[in-house]
Every structure is written in C-alpha cells, then in structure tokens.
TIKE-407332 format. One record per residue: x, y, z of N, C-alpha, C, O, CB in turn; residue in three letters. Coordinates in steps of 0.2 Angstrom, whole numbers, plus 2048, in hexadecimal, padded with zeros to 3 digits. Glycine has a CB too. Layout:
XYZXYZXYZXYZXYZAla/...
END
This chain:
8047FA8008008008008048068008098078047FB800806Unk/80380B7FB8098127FB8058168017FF81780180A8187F1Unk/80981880580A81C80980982580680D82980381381A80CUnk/80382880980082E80680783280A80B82F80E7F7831808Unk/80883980780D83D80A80984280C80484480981283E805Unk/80A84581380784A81580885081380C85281680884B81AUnk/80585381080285A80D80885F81080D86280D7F985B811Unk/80786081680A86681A80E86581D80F86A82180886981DUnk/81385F81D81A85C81E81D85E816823860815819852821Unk/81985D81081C85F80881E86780A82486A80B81485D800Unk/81786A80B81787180C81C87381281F87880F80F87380DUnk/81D87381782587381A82E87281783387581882587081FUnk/82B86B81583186C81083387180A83987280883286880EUnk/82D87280782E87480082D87A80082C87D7FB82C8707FAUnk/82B87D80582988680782D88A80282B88F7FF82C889811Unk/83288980183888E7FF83488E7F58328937F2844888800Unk/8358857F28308877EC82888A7EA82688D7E582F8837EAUnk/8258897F082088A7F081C8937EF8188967EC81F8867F4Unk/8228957F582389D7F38248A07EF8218A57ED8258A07F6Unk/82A89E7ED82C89E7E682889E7DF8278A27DA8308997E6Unk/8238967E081F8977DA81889D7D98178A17D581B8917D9Unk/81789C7E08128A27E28128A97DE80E8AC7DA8138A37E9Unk/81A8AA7E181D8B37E081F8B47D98208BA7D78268B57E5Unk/8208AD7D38208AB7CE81B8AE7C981B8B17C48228A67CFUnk/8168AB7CC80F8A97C88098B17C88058B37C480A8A27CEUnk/80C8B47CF8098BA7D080D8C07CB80A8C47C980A8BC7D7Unk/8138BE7CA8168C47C78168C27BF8188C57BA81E8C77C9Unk/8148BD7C08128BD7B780E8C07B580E8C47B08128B77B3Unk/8088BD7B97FF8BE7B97FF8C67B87FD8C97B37FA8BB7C1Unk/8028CC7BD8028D17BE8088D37B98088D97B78018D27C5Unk/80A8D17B78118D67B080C8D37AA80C8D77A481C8D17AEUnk/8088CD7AB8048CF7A48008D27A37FF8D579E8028CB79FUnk/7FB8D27A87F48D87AA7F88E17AA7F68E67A77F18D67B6Unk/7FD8E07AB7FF8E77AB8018EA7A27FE8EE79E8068E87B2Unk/8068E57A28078E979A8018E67958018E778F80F8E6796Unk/7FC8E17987F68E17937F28E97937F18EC78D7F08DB794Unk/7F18EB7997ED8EF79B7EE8F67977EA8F97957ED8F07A2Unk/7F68F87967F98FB7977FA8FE7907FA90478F7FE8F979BUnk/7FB8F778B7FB8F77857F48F67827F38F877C7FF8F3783Unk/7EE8F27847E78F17817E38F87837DF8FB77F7E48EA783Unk/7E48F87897DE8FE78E7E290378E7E09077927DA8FC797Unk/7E890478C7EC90C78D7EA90D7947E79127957EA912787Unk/7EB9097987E990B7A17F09077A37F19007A37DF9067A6Unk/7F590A7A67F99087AB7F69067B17F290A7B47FE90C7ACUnk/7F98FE7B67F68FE7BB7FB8FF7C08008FC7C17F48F87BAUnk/7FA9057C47FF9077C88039047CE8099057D07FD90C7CAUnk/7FE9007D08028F97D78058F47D08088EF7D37F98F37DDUnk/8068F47CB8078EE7C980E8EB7CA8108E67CC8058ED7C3Unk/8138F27C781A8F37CA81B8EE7D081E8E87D181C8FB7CCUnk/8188F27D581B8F17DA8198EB7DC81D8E87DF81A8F57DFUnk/8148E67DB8138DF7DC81A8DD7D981F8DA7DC80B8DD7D7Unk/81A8DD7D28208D97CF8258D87D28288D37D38228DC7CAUnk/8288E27D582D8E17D882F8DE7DE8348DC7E082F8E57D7Unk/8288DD7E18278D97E98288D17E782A8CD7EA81F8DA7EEUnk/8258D07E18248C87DF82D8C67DD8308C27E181E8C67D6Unk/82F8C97DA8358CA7D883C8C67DD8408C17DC8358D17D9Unk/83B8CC7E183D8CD7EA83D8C57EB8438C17EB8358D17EFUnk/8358C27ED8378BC7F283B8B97EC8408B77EE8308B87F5Unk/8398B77E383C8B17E18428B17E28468AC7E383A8AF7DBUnk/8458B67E184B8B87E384F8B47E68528AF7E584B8BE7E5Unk/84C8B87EC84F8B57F484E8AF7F68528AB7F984D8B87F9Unk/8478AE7F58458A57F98468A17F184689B7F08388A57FDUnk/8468A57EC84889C7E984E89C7E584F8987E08428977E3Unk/8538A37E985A89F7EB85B8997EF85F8957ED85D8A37EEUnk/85789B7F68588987FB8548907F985488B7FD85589C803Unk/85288E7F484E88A7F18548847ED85687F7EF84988F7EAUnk/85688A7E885B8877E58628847E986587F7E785D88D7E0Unk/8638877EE8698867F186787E7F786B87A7F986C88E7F5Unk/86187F7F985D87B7FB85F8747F786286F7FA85687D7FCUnk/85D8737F185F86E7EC86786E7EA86786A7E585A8707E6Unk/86C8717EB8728717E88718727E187186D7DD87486A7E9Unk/8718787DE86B8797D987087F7D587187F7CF86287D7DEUnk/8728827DA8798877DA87E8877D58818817D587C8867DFUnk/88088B7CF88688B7CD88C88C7D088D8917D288688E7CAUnk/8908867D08968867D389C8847CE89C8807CA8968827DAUnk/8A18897D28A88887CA8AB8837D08AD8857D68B08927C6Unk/8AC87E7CE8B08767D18B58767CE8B88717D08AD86E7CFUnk/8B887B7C88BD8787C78C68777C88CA8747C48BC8797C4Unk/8C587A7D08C887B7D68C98737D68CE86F7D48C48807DCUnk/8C18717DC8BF86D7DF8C18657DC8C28607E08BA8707DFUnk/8C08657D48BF85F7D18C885D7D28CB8587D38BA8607C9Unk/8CB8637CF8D485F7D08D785E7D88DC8607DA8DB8647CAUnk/8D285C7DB8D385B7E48D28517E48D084E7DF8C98617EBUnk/8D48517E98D48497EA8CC8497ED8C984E7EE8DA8457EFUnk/8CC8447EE8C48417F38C48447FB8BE8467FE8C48377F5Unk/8C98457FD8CA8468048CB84D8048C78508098CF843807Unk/8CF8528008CF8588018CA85A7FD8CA8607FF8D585B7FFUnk/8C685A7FA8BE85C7F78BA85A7FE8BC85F8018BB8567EEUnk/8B88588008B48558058B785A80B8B285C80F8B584B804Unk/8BC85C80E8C18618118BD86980F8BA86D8128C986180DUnk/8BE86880A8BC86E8048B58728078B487780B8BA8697FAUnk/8B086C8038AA86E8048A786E80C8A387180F8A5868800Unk/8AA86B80F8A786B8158A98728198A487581B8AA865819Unk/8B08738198B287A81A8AE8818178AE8868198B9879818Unk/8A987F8108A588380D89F88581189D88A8128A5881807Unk/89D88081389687F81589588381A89088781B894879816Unk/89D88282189D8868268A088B8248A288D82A8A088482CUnk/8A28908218A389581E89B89981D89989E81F8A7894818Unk/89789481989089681688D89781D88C89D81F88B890811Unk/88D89282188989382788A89B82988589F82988B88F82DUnk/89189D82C8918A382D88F8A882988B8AC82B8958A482FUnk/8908A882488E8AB81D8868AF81E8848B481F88E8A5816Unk/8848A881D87C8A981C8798AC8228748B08228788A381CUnk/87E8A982887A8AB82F87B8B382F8758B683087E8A8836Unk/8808B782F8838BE83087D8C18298778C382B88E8BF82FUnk/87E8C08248798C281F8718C282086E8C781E87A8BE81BUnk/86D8BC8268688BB8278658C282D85F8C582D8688B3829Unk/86B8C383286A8C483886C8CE8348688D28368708C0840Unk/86F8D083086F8D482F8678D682A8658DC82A8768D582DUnk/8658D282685F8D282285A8D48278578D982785D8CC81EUnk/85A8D182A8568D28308548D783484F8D98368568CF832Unk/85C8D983685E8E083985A8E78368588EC8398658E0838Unk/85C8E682E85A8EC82A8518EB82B84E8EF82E85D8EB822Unk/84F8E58278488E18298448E682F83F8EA82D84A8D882EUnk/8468E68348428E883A8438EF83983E8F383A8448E5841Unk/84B8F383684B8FA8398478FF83084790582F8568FD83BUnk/8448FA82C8408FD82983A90282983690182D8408F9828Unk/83990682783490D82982F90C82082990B81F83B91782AUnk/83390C81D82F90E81682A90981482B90381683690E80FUnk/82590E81181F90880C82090980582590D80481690880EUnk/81D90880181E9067FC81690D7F881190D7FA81E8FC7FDUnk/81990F7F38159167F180F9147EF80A9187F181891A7ECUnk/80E9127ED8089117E980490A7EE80090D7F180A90F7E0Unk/8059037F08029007F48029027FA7FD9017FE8028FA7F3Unk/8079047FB8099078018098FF8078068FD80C80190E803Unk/80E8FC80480F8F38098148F780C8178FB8088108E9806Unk/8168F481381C8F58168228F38138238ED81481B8F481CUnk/8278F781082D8F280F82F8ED8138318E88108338F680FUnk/82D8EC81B8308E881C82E8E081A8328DB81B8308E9822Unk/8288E08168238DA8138288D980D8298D380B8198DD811Unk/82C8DC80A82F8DD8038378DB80783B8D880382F8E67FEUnk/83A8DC80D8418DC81183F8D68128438D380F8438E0818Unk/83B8D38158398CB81883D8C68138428C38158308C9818Unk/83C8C680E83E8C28088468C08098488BA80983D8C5801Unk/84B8C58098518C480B8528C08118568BB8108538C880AUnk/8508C181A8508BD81E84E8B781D8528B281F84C8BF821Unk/8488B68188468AF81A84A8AB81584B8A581683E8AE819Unk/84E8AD8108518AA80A8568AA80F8558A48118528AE801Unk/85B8AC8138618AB8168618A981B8668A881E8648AE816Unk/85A8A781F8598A582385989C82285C8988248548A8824Unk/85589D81D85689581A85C89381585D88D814850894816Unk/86189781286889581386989381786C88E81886C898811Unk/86989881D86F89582286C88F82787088B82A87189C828Unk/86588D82686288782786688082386887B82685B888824Unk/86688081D86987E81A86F87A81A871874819869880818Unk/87288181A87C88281C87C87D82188087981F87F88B820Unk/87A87C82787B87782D87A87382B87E86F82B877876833Unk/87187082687286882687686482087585E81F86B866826Unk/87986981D87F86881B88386581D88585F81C88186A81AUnk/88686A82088A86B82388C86382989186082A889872825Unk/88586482D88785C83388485582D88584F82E87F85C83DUnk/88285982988385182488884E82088984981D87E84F81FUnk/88C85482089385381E89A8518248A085082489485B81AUnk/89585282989985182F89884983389D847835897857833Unk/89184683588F84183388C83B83188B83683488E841833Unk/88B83D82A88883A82488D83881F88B83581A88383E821Unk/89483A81E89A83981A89683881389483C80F8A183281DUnk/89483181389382F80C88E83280988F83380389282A80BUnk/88883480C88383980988583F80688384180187E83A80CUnk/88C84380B88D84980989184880389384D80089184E80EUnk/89384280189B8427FC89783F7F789A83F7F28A383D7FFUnk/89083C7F688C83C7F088A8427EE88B8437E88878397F1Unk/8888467F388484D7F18858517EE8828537EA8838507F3Unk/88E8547F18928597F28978587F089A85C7ED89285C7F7Unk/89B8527F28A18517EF8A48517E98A98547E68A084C7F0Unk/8A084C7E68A18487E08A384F7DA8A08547D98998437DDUnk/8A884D7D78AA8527D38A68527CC8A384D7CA8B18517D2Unk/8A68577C98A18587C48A48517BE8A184D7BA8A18617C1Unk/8AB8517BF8AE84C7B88AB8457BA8A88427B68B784A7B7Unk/8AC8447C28AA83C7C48A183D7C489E8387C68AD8397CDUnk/89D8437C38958417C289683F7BB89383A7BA88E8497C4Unk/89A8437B68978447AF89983C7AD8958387AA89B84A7AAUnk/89F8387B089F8317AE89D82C7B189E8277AF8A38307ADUnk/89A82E7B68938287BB88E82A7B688C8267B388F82A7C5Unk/88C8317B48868307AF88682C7AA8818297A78848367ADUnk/88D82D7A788D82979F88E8237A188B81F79E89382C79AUnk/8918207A68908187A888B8167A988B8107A88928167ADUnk/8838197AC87F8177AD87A8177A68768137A487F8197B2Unk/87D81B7A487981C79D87A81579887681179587C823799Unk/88181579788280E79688080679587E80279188480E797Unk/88280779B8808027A08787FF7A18767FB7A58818057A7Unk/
END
C-alpha cells in the first residue's frame, strides 16, 4: 500500500519554491495586465510597478535560498576538481562553515535594516519592511542550510561526498557509464 505524503510536512519543506512560484505567477499576471492595459486601454496601472517589483524581491531572495537549498548553484570547481578526494571533501566542508557565518552575519544584518525601516512604498503605500522581509527570510534559510550541510558533511561522510564532493569530471563519467551500461 503507497504511503500518502502529508500535505504540510511537503509545504514546510518546499516553502522556499512555493513562494517563489507564487511571487512568479503574480508578477507575470500583473506585467501582463499592466502593459496590456497600458497598450490596449492607453490606462497605465499605477500599483502595477510596484507589485512586480515586490514579486521580484521575494523570487530573488527566497528562490535563491531555493536554489541553493537544491545545490542548484553555479560553482567554478575548477580549483576543486584537480584536488584529491580528501582535500576536496577538506575543501567543501571548510566552505560550508565559512557560508554558515556568511549567511548568518548577512541574515542578522537584513534584519537589522528589516526592523529599522520607516518608508512605504508611494503609490500602495505597503511598508518596505513587507518588501525587506524577503532578504531575511532567503538568508535565513541559507544559513539553515549552511549547518545541515555542513553536520552532514561532518557525520554523514558518504552522503556529503555524493552530493558535494564528487567532482564535475567524475559526475560527467558516472553519467556516461550509466548511460551505457
């Protein structure tokens, strides 16, 4: 018997896409309502800007934090790839706790600014801080991240050195072996 998956155990994990598609779907809907309007009804829609640029905003931020969530990231390996197994695996691990702090100092300052915010926004008049949030929560969840990396690379050896390890030459010829094969 397949095992249903809980709805809002999906929806906690996948929060980071889901916002993302949302903030996606809205600024399309509203960049084509606006230049239809704008060009068929010669009526510009004056909040429409600023939606976009709020929609913008989160995809930005939360589906960075999306992408990076997935290992999703462009990374130049070509450092990394002429390293042995042991000093790559050194490498990345040392990166992650670097990110951690990274993200962290980055999150706690977003936030900083976040709260000391005053300005709204002209025409809908929403509080920037609703438009500031987006960076918090996107580095918020990096630096979420960055840890369970980070102790599964610390812990977990072999899972991290599947994930993160493997150098791009040894993925591209496990793929072509398997293809083979």
């Amino acid at each position: 018997m397949k095992k249903r998956k809980n709805p809002l155990l999906w929806l906690v994990r996948n929060w980071e896409e889901v916002v993302t598609a949302i903030a996606v779907a809205v600024m399309l809907v509203v960049c084509i309502v606006t230049v239809l309007a704008r060009k068929v009804l010669n009526y510009g829609i004056p909040w429409g800007t600023e939606v976009c640029n709020f929609c913008l905003v989160y995809t930005t931020f939360i589906g960075g934090a999306a992408a990076y969530k997935r290992n999703q990231h462009f990374g130049m390996d070509f450092l990394t790839d002429h390293m042995g197994p042991k000093l790559r695996y050194a490498v990345k691990l040392g990166m992650y706790a670097l990110q951690i702090g990274l993200f962290g100092v980055l999150c706690w300052l977003s936030l900083k600014y976040t709260l000391a915010s005053r300005k709204t926004m002209s025409i809908s008049r929403i509080p920037y801080k609703w438009l500031d949030l987006a960076a918090v929560l996107g580095f918020a969840s990096m630096t979420v991240y960055s840890v369970i990396f980070f102790v599964t690379g610390v812990f977990d050896r072999e899972t991290f050195k599947k994930r993160f390890v493997t150098s791009q030459a040894q993925a591209l010829a496990e793929a072509e072996k398997e293809g083979k094969a």
